[in-house]
TITORMAR-371563 format. One record per residue (C-alpha): residue number from 1; residue in three letters; z, y, x. Coordinates in steps of 0.5 Angstrom, whole numbers, m for minus. Layout:
REM residues N
ATOM    i   aa      Z      Y      X
ATOM  NUM  ALA      Z      Y      X
...
This chain:
REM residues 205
ATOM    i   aa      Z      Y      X
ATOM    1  UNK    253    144    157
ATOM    2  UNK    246    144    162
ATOM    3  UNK    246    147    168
ATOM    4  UNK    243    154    168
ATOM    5  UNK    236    154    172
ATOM    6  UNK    236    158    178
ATOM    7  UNK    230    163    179
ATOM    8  UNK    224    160    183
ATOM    9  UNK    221    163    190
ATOM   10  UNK    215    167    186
ATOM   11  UNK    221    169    180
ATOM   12  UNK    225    171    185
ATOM   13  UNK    219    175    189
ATOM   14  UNK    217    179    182
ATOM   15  UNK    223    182    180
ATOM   16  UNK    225    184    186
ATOM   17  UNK    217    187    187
ATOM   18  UNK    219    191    180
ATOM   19  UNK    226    193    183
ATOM   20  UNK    222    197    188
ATOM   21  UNK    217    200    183
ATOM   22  UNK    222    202    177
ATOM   23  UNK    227    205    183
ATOM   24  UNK    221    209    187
ATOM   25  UNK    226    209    193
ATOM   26  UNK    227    207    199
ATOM   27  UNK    233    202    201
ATOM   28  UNK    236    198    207
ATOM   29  UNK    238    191    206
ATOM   30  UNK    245    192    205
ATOM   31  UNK    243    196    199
ATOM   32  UNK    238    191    196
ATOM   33  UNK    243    185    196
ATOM   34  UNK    248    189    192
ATOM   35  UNK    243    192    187
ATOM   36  UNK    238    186    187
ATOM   37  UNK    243    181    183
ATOM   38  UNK    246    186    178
ATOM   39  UNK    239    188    176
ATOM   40  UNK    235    182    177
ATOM   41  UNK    239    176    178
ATOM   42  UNK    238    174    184
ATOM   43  UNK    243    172    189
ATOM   44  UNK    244    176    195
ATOM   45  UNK    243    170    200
ATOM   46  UNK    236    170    198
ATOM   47  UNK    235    177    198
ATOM   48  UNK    232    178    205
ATOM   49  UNK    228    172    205
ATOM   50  UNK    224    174    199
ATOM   51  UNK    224    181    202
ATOM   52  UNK    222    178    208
ATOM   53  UNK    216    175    204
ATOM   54  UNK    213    181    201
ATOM   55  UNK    213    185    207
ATOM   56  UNK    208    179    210
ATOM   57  UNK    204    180    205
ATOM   58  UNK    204    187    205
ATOM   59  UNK    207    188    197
ATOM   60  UNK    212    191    201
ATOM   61  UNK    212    197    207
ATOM   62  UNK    218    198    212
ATOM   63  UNK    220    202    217
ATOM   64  UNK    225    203    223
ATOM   65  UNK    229    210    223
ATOM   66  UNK    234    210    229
ATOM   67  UNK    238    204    228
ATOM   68  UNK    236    203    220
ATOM   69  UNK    230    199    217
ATOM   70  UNK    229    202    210
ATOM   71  UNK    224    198    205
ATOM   72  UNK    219    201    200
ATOM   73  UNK    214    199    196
ATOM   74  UNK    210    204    190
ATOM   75  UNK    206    201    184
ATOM   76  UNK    200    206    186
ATOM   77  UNK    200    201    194
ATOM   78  UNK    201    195    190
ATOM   79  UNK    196    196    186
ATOM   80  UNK    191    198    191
ATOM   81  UNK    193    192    195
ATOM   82  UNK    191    186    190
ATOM   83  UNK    185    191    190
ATOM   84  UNK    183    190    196
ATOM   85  UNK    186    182    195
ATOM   86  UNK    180    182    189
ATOM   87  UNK    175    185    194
ATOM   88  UNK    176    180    199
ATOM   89  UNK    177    173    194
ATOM   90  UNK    170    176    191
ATOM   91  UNK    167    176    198
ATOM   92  UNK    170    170    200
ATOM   93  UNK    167    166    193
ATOM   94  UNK    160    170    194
ATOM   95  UNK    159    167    201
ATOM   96  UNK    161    160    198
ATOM   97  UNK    155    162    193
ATOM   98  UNK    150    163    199
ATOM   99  UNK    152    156    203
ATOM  100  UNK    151    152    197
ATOM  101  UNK    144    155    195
ATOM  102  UNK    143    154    203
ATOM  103  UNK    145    147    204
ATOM  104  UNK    142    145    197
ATOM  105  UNK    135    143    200
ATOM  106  UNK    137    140    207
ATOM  107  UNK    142    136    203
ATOM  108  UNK    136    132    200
ATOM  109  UNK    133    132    205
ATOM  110  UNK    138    129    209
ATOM  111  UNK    139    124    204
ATOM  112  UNK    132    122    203
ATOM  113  UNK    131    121    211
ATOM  114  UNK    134    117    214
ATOM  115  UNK    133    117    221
ATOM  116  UNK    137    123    222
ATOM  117  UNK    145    121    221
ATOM  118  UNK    148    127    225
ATOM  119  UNK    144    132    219
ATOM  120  UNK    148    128    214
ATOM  121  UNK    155    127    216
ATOM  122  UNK    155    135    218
ATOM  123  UNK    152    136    211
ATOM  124  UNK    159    133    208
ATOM  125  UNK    163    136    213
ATOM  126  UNK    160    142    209
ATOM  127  UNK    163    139    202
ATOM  128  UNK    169    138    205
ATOM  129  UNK    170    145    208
ATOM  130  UNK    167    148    201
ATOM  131  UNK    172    144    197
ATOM  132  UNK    178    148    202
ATOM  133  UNK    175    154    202
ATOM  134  UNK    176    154    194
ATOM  135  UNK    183    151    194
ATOM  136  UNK    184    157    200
ATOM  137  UNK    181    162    194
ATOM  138  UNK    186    159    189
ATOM  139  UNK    192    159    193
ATOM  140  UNK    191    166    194
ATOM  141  UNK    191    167    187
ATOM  142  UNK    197    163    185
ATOM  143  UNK    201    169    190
ATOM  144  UNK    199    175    186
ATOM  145  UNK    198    171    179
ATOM  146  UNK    205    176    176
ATOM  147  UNK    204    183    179
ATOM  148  UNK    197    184    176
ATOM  149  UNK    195    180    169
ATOM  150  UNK    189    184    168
ATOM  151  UNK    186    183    175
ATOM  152  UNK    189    177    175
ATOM  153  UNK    184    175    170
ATOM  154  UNK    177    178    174
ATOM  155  UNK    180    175    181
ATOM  156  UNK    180    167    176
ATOM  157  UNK    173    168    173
ATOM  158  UNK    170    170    180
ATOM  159  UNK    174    163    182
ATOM  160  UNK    171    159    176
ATOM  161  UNK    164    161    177
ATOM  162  UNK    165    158    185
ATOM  163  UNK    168    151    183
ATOM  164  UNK    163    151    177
ATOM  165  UNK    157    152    183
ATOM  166  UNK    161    147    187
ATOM  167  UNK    160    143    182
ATOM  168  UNK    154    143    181
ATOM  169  UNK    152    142    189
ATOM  170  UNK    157    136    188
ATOM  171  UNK    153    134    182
ATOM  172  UNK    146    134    187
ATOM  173  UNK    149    129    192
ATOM  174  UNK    149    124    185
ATOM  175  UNK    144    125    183
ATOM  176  UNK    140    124    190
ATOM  177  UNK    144    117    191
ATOM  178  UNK    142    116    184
ATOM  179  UNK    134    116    185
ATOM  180  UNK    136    113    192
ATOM  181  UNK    139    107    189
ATOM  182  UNK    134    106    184
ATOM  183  UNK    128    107    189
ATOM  184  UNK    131    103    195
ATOM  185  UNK    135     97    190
ATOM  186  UNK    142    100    194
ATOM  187  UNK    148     98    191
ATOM  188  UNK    153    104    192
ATOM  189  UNK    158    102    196
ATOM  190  UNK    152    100    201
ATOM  191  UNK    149    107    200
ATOM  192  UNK    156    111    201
ATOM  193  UNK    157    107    208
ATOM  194  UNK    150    108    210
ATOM  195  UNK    149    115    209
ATOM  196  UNK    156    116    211
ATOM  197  UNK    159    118    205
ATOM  198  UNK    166    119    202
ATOM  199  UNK    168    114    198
ATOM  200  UNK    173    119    195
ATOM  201  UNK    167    125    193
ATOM  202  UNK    168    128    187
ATOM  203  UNK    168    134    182
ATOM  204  UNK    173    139    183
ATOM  205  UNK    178    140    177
């Protein structure tokens, strides 16, 4: 007979999230790690730090009163949370817009002049930061990715939509190397080491 499959962290941080939403109460610890294995399945030695992680991301509220801590969390504050996560995921992706339409321009212009090699290489840090701050959206997106399907979706869309310009800006720097190689006779490799760039540049998956 096969070994039953524990629950993974993300399983383990929904059901409890659910406990709290379908209760609609206040709980201590104690509490938590006697009801939370009956009705969720999560074992109690886990409880307080899946709990202590939804705290952190603030999908969980807590207070101290006298010597207790009790823990709550309402759909309606939950809600309001990945809300508020959209709105940052969305600006976040709109700033990543505007840095790629700025760039664009000096980019080709730095390809083409050569004489300017500091213009270049901050021009490919800014491909490497681009690609970060996309994989920085995703992550995030991968933490709420059970508590809200329907805006889960929006958030992924908004996501796609800055991988694809991303993408496209990517897309310039081959097609700057492109016309280089054909005007200058330049072999790529070549061409990579003199303007400094990354053998390993690619379209973001």
């Amino acid at each position: 007979m096969s070994k039953k499959k524990g629950l993974s962290v993300e399983e383990k941080r929904t059901r409890l999230l659910e406990l709290f939403h379908e209760k609609e109460e206040f709980f201590q610890l104690k509490e938590l790690e006697k009801i939370a294995p009956k009705e969720k399945g999560i074992i109690s030695q886990s409880v307080k730090e899946i709990l202590q992680s939804l705290v952190d991301d603030g999908l969980v509220d807590s207070e101290k009163i006298g010597t207790s801590t009790y823990f709550w969390s309402f759909l309606n504050k939950a809600s309001n949370n990945i809300e508020s996560k959209l709105e940052q995921c969305n600006t976040e992706i709109e700033e990543v817009q505007r840095d790629l339409t700025l760039n664009k321009a000096t980019l080709e212009k730095a390809m083409i002049g050569r004489e300017n090699n500091e213009e270049r290489q901050e021009l490919l840090q800014e491909v490497d930061r681009l690609t970060k701050e996309l994989d920085k959206i995703n992550s995030e997106l991968e933490k709420y990715k059970d508590n809200d399907p329907a805006t889960l979706k929006t958030i992924e869309k908004s996501a796609e939509i800055a991988k694809e310009a991303a993408n496209r800006w990517t897309d310039n720097v081959f097609s700057i190397k492109s016309w280089c190689k054909n005007k200058f006779g330049l072999e790529e490799s070549a061409l990579n080491k003199h303007f400094g760039i990354p053998e390993e540049l690619d379209y973001i998956e």
